[in-house]
Residue, then its C-alpha position, 0 to 999 in steps of 0.5 A: x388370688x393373694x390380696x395386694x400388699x398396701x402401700x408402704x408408708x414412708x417419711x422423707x427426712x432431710x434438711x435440704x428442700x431439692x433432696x426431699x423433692x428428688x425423692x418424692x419424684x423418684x418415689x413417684x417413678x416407683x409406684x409401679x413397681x412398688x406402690x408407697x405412701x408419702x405420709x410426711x416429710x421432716x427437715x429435721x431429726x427431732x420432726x421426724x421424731x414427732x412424726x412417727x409418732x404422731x401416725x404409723x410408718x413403714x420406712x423413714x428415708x433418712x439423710x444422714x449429715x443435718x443440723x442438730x440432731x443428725x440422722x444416725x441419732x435420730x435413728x437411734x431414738x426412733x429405734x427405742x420405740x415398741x415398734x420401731x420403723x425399718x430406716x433407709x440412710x441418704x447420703x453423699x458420697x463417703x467412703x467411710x461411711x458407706x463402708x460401715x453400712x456395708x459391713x452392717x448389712x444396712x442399707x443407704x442411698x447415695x445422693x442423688x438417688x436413683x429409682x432403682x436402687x431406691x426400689x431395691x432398698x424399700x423392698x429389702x428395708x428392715x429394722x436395725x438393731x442397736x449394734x449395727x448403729x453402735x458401729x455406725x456411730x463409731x465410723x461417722x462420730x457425733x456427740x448426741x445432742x439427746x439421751x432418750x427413754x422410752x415411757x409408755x411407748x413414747x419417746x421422752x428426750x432428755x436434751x444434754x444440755x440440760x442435764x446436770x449429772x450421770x450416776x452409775x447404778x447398778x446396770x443403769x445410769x441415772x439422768x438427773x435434770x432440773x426438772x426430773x430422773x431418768x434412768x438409761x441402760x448405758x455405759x457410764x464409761x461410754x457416756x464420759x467418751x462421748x461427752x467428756x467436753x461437758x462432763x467431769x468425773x466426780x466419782x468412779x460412779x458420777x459425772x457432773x456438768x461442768x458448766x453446772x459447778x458452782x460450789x466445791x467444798x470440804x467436809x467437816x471432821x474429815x482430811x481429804x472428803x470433799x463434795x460439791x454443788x450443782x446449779x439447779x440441784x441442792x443434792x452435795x454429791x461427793x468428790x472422791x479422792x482420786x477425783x478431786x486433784x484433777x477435777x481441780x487442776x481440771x476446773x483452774x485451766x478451764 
């Protein structure tokens, strides 16, 4: 005789108390036909984060629409882990959205959820990968309010309000803070899309912070070289050419 398969260990994510509640009682309902262990709940992106962490975990029911950091970001943190927990989305209705998830073959939940269909989802629950989110992320867009890395396992976020610059090197892009670098394996390109409110381009290779300027200056010995300096930073990054009309023009209508 086969040995039962344990429980499923779930963490129940969303801002809201009665949605957290609903699922618990629904998970409740299940436990015969699929037994599940609540191991925490998280009102938050950045809890649930910490949570995972902290203890092993199978599925993380995940509501999409919270304050600060929203679901599909968390989702895409939690999925730079080694082993990264399978993700269920939670949502009201939208149209859009559901119809992403449908193309990506990820699965959701439509508040208020229903036993069955919770069944089916946590008995089909897998990981995602990093393009089925790509394409989440395009139909329901959000600025990140993080960048993360992964370092000995562990998820180490890098908050965007504290960064200073975005170089591209190579393959990577390096993440300059006050404190620290970090180096991610993004597009610049995407990055100045996403966070083209914050960040000016400086060089074909750098974005700074504009909230973070507080010094442009000219070099000696040379026409048109220029460079400027950032907050927090002695580093002088260089201003190429191209960029130093508009960063310019840019910087006097802000």
């Amino acid at each position: 005789m086969n040995a039962p398969n344990p429980p499923l260990r779930v963490l129940i994510v969303d801002d809201e108390a009665p949605a957290r509640r609903r699922l618990r009682d629904v998970l409740a309902d299940c436990a015969a036909q699929l037994p599940t262990d609540i191991v925490g709940e998280a009102d938050n992106g950045l809890d649930a984060l910490d949570r995972v962490q902290q203890e092993p975990v199978d599925v993380v029911l995940l509501d999409i629409r919270m304050p600060g950091m929203d679901g599909l970001e968390c989702a895409a943190h939690l999925n730079r882990l080694n082993a990264p927990p399978a993700i269920i989305f939670s949502t009201a209705y939208d149209a859009y959205a559901c119809q992403a998830f449908d193309l990506n073959a990820v699965d959701y939940l439509l508040k208020p959820v229903r036993a069955d269909r919770l069944v089916r989802a946590l008995s089909r629950a897998h990981r995602l990968n990093a393009a089925a989110l790509d394409h989440l992320r395009e139909a329901h867009p959000k600025a990140r309010t993080h960048l993360s890395v992964n370092e000995k396992g562990r998820i180490v976020l890098i908050p965007v309000a504290d960064i200073l610059y975005l170089k591209a090197e190579l393959k990577y892009v390096t993440v300059r803070t006050p404190v620290r670098e970090f180096l991610i394996e993004e597009s610049l390109t995407r990055l100045e899309s996403e966070f083209g409110d914050a960040f000016l381009r400086i060089h074909r290779n750098c974005l700074v912070a504009s909230v973070r300027i507080r010094e442009i200056g000219k070099l000696p010995g040379e026409d048109d070289g220029h460079f400027l300096r950032l907050d927090g930073l002695d580093e002088r990054l260089m201003v190429s050419r191209r960029q130093y009309s508009a960063l310019r023009d840019r910087l006097k209508s802000g």
